[in-house]
C-alpha positions as CSV (number, residue, x, y, z in Angstrom):
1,X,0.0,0.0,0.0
2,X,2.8,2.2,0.9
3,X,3.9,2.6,-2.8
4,X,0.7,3.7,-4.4
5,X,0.3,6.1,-1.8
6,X,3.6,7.3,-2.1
7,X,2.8,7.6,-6.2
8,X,-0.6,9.4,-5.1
9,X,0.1,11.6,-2.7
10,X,3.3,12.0,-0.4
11,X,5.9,11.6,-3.6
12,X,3.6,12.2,-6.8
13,X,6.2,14.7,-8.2
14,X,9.2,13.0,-7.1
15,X,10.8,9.8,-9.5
16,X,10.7,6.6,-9.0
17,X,13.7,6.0,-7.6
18,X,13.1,8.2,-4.5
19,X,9.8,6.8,-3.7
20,X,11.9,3.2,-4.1
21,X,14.4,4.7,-1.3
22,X,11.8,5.8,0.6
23,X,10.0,2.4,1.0
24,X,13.1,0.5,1.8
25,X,13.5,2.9,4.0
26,X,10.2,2.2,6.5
27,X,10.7,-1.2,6.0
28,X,13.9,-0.6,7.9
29,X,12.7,0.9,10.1
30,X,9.4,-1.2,10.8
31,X,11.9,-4.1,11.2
32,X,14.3,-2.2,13.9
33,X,10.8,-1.0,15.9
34,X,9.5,-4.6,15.9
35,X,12.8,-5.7,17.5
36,X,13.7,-3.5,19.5
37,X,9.8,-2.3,20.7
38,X,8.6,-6.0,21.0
39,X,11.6,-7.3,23.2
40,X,12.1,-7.0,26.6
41,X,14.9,-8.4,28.8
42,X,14.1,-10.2,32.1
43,X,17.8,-8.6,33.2
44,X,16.5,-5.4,33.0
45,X,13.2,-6.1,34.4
46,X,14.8,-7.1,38.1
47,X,16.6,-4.0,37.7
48,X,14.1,-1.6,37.0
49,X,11.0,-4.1,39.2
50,X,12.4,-5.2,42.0
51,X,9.3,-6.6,43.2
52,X,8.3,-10.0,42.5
53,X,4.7,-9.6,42.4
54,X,5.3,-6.4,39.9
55,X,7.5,-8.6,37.7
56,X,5.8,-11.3,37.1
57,X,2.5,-9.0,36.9
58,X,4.1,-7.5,34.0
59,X,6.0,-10.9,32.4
60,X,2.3,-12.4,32.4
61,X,0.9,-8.6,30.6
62,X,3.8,-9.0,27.6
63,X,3.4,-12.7,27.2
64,X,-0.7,-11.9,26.7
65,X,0.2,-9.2,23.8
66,X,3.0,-11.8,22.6
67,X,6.3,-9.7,23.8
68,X,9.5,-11.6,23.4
69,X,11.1,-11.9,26.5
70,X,15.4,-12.7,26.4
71,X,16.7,-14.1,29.3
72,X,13.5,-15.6,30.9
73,X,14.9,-17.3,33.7
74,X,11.3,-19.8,33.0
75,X,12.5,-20.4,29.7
76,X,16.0,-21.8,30.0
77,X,15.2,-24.0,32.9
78,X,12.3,-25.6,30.7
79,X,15.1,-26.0,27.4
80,X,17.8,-27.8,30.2
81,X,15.5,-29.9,32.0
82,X,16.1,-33.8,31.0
83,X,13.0,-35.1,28.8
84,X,12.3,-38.1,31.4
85,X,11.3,-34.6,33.7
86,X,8.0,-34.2,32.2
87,X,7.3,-37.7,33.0
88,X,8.1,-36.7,36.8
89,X,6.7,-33.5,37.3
90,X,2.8,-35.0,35.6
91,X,3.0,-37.3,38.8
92,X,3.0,-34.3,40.8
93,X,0.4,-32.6,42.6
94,X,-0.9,-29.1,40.5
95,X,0.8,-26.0,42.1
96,X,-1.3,-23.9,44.0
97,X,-2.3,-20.9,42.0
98,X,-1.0,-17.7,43.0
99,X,-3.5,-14.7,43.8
100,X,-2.5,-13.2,40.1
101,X,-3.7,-17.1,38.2
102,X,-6.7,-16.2,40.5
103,X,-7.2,-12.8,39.6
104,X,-6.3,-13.1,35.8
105,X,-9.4,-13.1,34.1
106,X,-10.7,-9.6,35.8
107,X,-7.2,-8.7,34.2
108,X,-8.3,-9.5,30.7
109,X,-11.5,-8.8,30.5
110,X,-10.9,-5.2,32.0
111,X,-10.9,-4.1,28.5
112,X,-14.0,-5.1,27.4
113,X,-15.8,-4.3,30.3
114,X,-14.7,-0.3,30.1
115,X,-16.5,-0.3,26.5
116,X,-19.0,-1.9,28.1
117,X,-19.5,0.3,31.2
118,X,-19.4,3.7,28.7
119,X,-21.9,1.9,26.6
120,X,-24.2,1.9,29.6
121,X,-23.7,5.7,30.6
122,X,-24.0,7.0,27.5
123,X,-27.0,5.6,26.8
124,X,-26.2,3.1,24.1
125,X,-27.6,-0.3,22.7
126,X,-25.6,-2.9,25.0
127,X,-26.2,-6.8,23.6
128,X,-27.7,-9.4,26.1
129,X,-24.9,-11.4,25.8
130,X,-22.7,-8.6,26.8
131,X,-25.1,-7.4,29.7
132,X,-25.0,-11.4,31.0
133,X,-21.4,-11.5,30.7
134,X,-20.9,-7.5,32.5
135,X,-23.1,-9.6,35.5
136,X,-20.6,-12.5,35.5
137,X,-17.7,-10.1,35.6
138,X,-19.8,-8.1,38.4
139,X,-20.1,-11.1,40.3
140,X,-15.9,-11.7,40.0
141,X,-15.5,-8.8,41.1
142,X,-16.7,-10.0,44.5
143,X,-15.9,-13.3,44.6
144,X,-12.3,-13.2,43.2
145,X,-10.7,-9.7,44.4
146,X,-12.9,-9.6,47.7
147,X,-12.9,-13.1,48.1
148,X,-16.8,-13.4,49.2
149,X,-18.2,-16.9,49.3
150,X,-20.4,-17.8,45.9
151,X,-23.7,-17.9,48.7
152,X,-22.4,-14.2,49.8
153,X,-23.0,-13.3,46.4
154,X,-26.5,-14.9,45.4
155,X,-27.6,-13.6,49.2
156,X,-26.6,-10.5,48.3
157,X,-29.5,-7.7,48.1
158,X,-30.4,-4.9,46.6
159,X,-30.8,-3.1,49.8
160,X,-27.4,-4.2,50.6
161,X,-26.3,-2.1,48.3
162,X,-28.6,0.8,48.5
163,X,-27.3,1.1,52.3
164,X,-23.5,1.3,51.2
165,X,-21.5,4.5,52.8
166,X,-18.7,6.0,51.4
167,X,-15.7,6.2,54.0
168,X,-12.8,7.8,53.0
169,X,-12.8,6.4,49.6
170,X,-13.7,3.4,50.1
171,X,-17.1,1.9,49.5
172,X,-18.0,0.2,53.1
173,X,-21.0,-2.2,52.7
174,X,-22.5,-5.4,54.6
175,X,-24.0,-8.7,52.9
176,X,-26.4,-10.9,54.9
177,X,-26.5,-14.6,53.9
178,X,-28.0,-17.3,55.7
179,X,-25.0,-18.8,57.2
180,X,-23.4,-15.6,58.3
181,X,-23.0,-11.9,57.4
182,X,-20.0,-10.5,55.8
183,X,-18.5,-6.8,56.2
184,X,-16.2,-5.6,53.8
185,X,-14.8,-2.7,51.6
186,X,-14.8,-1.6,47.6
187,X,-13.0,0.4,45.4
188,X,-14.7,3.9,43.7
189,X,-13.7,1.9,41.2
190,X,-15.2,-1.5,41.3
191,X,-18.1,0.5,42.7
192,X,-19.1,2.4,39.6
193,X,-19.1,-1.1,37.8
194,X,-21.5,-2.3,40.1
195,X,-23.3,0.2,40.3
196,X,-24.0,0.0,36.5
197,X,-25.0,-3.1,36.9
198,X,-27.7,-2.2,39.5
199,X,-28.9,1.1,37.3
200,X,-28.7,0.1,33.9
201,X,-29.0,-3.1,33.8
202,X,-30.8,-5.0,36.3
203,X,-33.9,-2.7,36.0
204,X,-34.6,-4.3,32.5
205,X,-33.7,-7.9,34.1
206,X,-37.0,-7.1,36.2
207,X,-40.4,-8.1,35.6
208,X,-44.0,-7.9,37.5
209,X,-44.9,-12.0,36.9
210,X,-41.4,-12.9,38.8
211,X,-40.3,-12.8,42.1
212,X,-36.8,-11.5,42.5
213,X,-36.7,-11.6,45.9
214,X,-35.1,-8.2,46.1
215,X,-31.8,-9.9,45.3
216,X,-28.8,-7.6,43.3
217,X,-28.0,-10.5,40.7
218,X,-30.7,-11.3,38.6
219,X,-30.9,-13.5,35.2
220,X,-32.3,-12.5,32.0
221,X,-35.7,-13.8,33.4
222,X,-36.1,-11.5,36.3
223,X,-35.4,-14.6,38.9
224,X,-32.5,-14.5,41.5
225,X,-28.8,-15.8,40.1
226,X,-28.6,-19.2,41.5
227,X,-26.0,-20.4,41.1
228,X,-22.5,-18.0,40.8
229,X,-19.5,-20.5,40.4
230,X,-21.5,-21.4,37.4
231,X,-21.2,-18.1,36.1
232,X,-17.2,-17.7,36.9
233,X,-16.9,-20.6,34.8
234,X,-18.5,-19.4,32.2
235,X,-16.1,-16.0,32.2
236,X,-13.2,-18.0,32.9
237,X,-14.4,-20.1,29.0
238,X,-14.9,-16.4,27.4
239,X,-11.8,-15.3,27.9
240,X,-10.1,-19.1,27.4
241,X,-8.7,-18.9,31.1
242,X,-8.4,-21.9,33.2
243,X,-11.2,-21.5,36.0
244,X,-10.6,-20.6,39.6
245,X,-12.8,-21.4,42.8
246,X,-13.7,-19.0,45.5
247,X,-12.1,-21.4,47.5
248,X,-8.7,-21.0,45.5
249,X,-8.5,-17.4,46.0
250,X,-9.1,-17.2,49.2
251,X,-6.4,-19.4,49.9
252,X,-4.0,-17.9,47.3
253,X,-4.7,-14.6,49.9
254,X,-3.7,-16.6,53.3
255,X,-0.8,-18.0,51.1
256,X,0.2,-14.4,49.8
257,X,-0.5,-12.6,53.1
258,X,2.0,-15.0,55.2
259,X,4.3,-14.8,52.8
260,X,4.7,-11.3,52.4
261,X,5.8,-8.8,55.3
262,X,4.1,-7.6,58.7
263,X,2.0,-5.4,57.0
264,X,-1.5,-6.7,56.8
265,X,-2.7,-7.8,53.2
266,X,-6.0,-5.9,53.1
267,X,-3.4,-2.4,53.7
268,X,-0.8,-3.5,51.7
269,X,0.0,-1.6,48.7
270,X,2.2,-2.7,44.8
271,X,5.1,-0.4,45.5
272,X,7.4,0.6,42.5
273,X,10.8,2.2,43.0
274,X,10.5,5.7,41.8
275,X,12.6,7.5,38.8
276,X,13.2,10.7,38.7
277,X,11.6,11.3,42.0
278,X,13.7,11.0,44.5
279,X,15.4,8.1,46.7
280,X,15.0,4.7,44.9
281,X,13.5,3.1,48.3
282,X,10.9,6.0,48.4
283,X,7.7,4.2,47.4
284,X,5.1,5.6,45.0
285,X,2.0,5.7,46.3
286,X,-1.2,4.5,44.0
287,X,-4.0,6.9,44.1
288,X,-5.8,5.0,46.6
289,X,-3.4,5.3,49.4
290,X,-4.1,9.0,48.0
291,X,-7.9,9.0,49.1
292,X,-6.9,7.5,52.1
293,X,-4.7,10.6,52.9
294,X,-7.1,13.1,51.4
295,X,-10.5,12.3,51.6
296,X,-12.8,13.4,48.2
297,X,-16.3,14.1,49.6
298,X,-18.4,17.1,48.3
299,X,-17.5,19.5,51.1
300,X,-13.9,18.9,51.6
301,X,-10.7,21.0,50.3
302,X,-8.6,20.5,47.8
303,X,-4.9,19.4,49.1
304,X,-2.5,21.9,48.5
305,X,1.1,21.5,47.1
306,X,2.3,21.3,50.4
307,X,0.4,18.9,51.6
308,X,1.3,16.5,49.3
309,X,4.7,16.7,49.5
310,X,4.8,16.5,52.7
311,X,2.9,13.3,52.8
312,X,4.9,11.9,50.8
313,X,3.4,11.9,47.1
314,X,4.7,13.0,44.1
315,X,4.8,17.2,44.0
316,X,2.9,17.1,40.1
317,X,-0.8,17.6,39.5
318,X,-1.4,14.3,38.4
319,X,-3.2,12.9,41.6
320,X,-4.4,15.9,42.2
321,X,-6.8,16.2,39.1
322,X,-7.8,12.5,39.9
323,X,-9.0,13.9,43.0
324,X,-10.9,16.9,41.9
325,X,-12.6,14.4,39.4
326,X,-14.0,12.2,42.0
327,X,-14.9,15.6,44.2
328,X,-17.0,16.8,40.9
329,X,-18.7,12.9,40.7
330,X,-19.5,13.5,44.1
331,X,-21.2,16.8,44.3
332,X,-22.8,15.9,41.0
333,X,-24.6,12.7,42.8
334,X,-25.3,15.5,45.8
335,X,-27.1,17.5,43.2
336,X,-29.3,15.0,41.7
337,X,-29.9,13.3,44.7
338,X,-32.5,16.4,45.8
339,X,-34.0,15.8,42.6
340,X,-34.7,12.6,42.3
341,X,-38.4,13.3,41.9
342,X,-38.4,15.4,38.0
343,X,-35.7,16.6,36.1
344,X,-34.6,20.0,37.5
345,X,-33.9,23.0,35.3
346,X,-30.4,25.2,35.2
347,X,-31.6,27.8,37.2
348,X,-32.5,25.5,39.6
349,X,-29.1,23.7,39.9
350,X,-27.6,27.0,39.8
351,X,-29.6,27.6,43.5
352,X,-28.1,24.4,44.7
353,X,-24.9,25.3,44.0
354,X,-25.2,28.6,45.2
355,X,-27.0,27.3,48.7
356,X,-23.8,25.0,48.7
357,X,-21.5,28.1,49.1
358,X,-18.9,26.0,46.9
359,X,-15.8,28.3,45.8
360,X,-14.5,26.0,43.1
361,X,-14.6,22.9,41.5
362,X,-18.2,23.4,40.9
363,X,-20.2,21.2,38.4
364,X,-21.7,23.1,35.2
365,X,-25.7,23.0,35.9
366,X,-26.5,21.6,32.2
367,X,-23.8,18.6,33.0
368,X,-26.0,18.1,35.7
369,X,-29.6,18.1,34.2
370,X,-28.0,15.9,31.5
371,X,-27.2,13.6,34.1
372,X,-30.8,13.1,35.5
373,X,-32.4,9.9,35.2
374,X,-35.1,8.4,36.6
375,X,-34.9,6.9,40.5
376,X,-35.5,3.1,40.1
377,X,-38.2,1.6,42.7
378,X,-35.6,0.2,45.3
379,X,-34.6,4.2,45.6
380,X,-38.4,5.3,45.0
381,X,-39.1,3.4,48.1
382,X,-36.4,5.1,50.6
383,X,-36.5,8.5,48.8
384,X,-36.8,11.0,51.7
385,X,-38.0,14.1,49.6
386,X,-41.0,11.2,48.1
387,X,-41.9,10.6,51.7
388,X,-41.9,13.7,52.9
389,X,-44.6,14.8,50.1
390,X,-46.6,11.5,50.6
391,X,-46.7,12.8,54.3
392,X,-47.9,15.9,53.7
393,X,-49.6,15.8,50.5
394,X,-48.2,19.2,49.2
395,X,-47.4,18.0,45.7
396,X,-45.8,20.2,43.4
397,X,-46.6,21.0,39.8
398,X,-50.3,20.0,39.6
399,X,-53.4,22.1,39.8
400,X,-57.0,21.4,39.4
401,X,-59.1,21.9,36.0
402,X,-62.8,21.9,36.0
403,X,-63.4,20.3,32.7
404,X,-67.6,20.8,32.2
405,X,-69.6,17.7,31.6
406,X,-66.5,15.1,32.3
407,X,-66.1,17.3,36.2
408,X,-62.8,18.3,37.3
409,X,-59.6,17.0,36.7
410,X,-55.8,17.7,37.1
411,X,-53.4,19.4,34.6
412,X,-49.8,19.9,35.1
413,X,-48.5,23.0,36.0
414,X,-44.8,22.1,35.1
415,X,-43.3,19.6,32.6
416,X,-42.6,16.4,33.4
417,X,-39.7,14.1,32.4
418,X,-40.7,10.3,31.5
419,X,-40.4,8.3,34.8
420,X,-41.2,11.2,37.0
421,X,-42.6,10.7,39.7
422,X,-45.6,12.5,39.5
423,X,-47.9,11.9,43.0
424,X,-49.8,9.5,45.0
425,X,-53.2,7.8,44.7
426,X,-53.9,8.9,48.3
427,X,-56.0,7.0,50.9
428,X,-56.4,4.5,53.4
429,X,-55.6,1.0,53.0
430,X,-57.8,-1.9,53.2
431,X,-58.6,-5.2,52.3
432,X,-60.3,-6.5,49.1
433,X,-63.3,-7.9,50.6
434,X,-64.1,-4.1,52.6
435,X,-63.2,-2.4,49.3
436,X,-65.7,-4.7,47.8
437,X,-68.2,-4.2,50.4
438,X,-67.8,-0.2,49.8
439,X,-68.0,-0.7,46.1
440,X,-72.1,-2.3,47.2
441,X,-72.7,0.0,49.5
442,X,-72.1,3.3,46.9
443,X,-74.7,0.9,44.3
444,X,-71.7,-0.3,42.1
445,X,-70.3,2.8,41.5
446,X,-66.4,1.9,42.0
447,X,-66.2,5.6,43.4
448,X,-62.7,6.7,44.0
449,X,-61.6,2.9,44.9
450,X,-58.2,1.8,44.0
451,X,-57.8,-2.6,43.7
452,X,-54.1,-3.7,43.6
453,X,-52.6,-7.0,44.2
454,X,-49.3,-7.3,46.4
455,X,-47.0,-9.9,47.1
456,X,-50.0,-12.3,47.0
457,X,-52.4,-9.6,49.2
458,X,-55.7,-8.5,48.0
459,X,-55.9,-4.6,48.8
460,X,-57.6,-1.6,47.6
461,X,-57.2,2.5,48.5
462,X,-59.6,4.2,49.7
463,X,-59.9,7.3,48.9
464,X,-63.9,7.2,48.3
465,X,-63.3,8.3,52.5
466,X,-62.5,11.9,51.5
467,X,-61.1,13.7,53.5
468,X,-59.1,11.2,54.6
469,X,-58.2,11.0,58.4
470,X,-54.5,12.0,58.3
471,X,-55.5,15.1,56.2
472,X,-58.5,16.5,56.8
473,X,-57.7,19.5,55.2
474,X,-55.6,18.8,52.1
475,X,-57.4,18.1,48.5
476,X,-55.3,15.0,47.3
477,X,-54.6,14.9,44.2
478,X,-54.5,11.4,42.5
479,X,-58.5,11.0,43.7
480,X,-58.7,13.7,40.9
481,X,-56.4,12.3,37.8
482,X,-59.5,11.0,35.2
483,X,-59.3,7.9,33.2
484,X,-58.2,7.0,29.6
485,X,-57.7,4.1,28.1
486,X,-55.6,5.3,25.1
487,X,-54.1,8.5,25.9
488,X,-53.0,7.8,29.4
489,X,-50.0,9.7,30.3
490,X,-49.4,8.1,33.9
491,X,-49.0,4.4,35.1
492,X,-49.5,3.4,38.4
493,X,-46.8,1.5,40.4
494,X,-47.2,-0.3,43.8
495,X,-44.0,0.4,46.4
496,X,-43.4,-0.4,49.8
497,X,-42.3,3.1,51.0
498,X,-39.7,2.8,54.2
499,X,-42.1,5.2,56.1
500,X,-39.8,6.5,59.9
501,X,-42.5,4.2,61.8
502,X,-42.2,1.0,59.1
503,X,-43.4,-0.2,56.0
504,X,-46.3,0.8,54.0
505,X,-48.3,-0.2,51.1
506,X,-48.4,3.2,48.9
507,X,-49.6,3.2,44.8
508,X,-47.1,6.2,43.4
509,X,-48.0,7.3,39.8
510,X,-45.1,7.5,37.5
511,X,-45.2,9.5,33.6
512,X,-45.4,7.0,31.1
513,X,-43.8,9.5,28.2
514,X,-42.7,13.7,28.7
515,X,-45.9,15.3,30.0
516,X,-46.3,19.1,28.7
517,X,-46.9,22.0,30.8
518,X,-50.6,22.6,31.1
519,X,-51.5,18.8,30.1
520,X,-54.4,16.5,31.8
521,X,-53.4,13.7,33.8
522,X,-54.7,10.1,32.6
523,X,-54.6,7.0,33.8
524,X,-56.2,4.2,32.4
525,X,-59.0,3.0,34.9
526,X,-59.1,-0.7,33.2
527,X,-63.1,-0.2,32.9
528,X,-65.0,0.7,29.8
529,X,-68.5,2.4,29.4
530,X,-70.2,-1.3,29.9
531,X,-68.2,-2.4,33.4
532,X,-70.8,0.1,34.9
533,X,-73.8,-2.0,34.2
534,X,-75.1,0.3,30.9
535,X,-75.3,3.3,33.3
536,X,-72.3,4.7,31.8
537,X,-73.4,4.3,28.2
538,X,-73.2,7.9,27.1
539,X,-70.1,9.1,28.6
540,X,-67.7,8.7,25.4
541,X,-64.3,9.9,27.3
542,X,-64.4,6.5,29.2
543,X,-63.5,4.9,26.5
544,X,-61.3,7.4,24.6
């Protein structure tokens, strides 16, 4: 190809004898960059890693991109060793794998599950086979680098993970099995992977005809994972990696962690002599010993030059941007977390900000209302700002419309964003049977009744009661929202809100697409004109 380009482009006034030179030349050099860029010596590698772990971490890298490596101590016992010795060591017990064997395949697959993971944030078409194999990978993650036991994993719960803290850094969180419950700690970054996982992907794994138990894992079919080594397997055969127990890597840790020095396994850090820095013995911190040192939260300050330094990290801005990065992820997450009901606008994000009294590193409003996206129900459910309003019933955004022969009705008085969450249907509730016994008693009129099966209960609203005991002077809304059956802008969704004094039954209503600014609020009754007996006959909107 080089030549015709050469001929078309580069050297088109030049003769051929130059653009001849000119291609022998890059071959020459191709050939001296593919020899000299593609080899490595293991001689020079104990000089420059004196670190065993590091050394062989990196040996294993090259051999994966096919490096050639001169001097590989591996190598040349393998080429003098006798040929009755392969007969010897296949009697042999296996080695025990190290904790890098163990860890391997989170290694490779790293690559693939970045492009993954940015798929998922920006909103793009992710295969199911790649969502499935971003859950295996998930469950590694736990299993092979924070050596929880495969039950940990299928026990573990999506309120497990709603109730995580943030403590210096690190993600702190607690899983409850039924044999025993285990406390341990995350990185930000294994965090955000997971926490893909529990935002962008699980949500479509659910579904209202299966029982998911509340679990974090879930299959394609909405059901709990059942059975995790099954899927470490399966990631181990993606990749073409030999498989690795949770039982292996655990003891690969033990094996590592009495091996190594005094300092405890869980604190200890990869240490790399420094160049150019300093001292060769002064050790290089990674940017998690960083956080450690320096704390990122959303109200804390920057570390100054001096600070660092005299910490002991290196004087350059490079962790230092890291850390103003997480700071910014942080206060973004504070921001949408006080709107996690509609999308706010700008000027409203610019009031946050500006109640925040934050002097720099402030995150641009319209980053911030691009960010929004809808809570799922697990957060619906222990959303304080959503309780508050079903406490008080001061709902923002809707007003009342009298609408002539169809009565009154409700009308937005603000846009709203699809998956909003929009209001309650308000009342008290009660059984089946006494919402059936209302239903008689107002002569088959269903009134402002709402039925609704949960978890296998028979219940209904009622918010026929009006006004209802806990408000006797607020007109709730959702009694008000009228019915259509076609252009019904609101669905209604059952959650068990996490009230102070416990759990209660509450039916929230959530916008099926972008709801306008002055439109009517529909829902879709599931009656036509004829469930009423023929007494509704003439009232057309019923079934429009």
């Amino acid at each position: 190809m080089l030549p015709n380009h050469l001929l078309r482009v580069c050297m088109k006034n030049q003769t051929s004898e130059e653009r001849n030179a000119e291609v022998e030349r890059a071959k020459k050099s191709m050939k001296a960059w593919t020899l000299r860029g593609r080899t490595w010596d293991y001689n020079e590698m104990v000089k420059r890693y004196p670190d065993e772990a590091c050394r062989q971490a990196l040996l294993e890298d090259l051999r994966e991109r096919h490096f050639l490596i001169l001097n590989n101590p591996k190598d040349a016992l393998a080429e003098s060793s006798p040929p009755g010795a392969a007969v010897e060591t296949h009697n042999k017990k296996p080695a025990q794998p190290t904790l890098q064997d163990c860890q391997r395949v989170l290694r490779v697959s790293k690559a693939d599950m970045l492009i993954i993971h940015r798929k998922l944030l920006d909103q793009q078409h992710v295969e199911e086979d790649q969502r499935t194999l971003f859950r295996y990978f998930c469950e590694a993650i736990l299993v092979l680098r924070y050596f929880q036991r495969p039950e940990a994993v299928r026990a573990f719960k999506a309120s497990d993970w709603i109730n995580k803290t943030n403590v210096d850094g690190r993600i702190d969180m607690e899983v409850q099995s039924t044999k025993q419950s285990a406390k341990f700690s995350i990185t930000e970054e294994d965090s955000a992977m997971l926490d893909a996982y529990f935002l962008k992907i699980r949500p479509g794994c659910m579904q209202d005809s299966q029982d998911d138990q509340g679990r974090f894992f879930l299959s394609k079919q909405g059901l709990p994972v059942g059975n995790v080594t099954s899927d470490l397997r399966r990631l181990h055969e993606q990749y073409d990696l030999p498989s690795f127990s949770s039982q292996q890597a655990r003891r690969a840790q033990i094996t590592m962690a009495y091996s190594s020095s005094d300092e405890p396994a869980d604190e200890r850090r990869v240490r790399k002599q420094k160049r150019g820095r300093g001292p060769a013995d002064q050790d290089d911190r990674d940017f998690g010993a960083f956080l450690l040192q320096f704390p990122a939260t959303a109200s804390s300050t920057p570390p100054t030059k001096k600070k660092r330094t005299a910490a002991g990290f290196p004087p350059d801005r490079m962790f230092y941007d890291r850390w103003r990065s997480v700071q910014l992820a942080k206060r973004e997450e504070l921001l949408l977390s006080q709107c996690s009901r509609r999308p706010p606008s700008v000027s409203k994000v610019s009031r946050l900000i500006q109640k925040e009294a934050w002097t720099g590193n402030c995150p641009c409003p319209e980053d911030v209302v691009a960010k929004w996206r809808s809570v799922t129900r697990v957060q619906v459910e222990s959303d304080p700002w959503i309780i508050t309003m079903i406490q008080n019933q001061k709902w923002t955004g809707l007003a009342l419309k009298d609408f002539g022969t169809k009565g009154q009705g409700v009308v937005a008085t603000e846009p709203f964003a699809m998956g909003s969450v929009v209001c309650d249907y308000h009342g008290k509730v009660i059984t089946g049977a006494e919402g059936r016994k209302l239903v008689e008693s107002i002569k088959g009129d269903m009134g402002y009744l709402f039925f609704f099966h949960a978890a296998g209960r028979d219940l209904c609203v009622d918010a026929e009661t009006f006004p209802c005991e806990c408000h006797p002077t607020e007109n709730t809304m959702g009694r008000r929202i009228n019915h259509s059956s076609k252009r019904a802008n609101l669905r209604p969704v059952h959650c068990m809100m996490n009230f102070p004094e416990g759990q209660r039954d509450v039916i929230l209503f959530r916008a099926k697409r972008d709801i306008h600014l002055c439109e009517e609020l529909l829902f879709d009754y599931g009656v036509k004109r004829k469930s009423f007996r023929g007494e509704a006959i003439n009232l057309d909107w019923l079934d429009e």
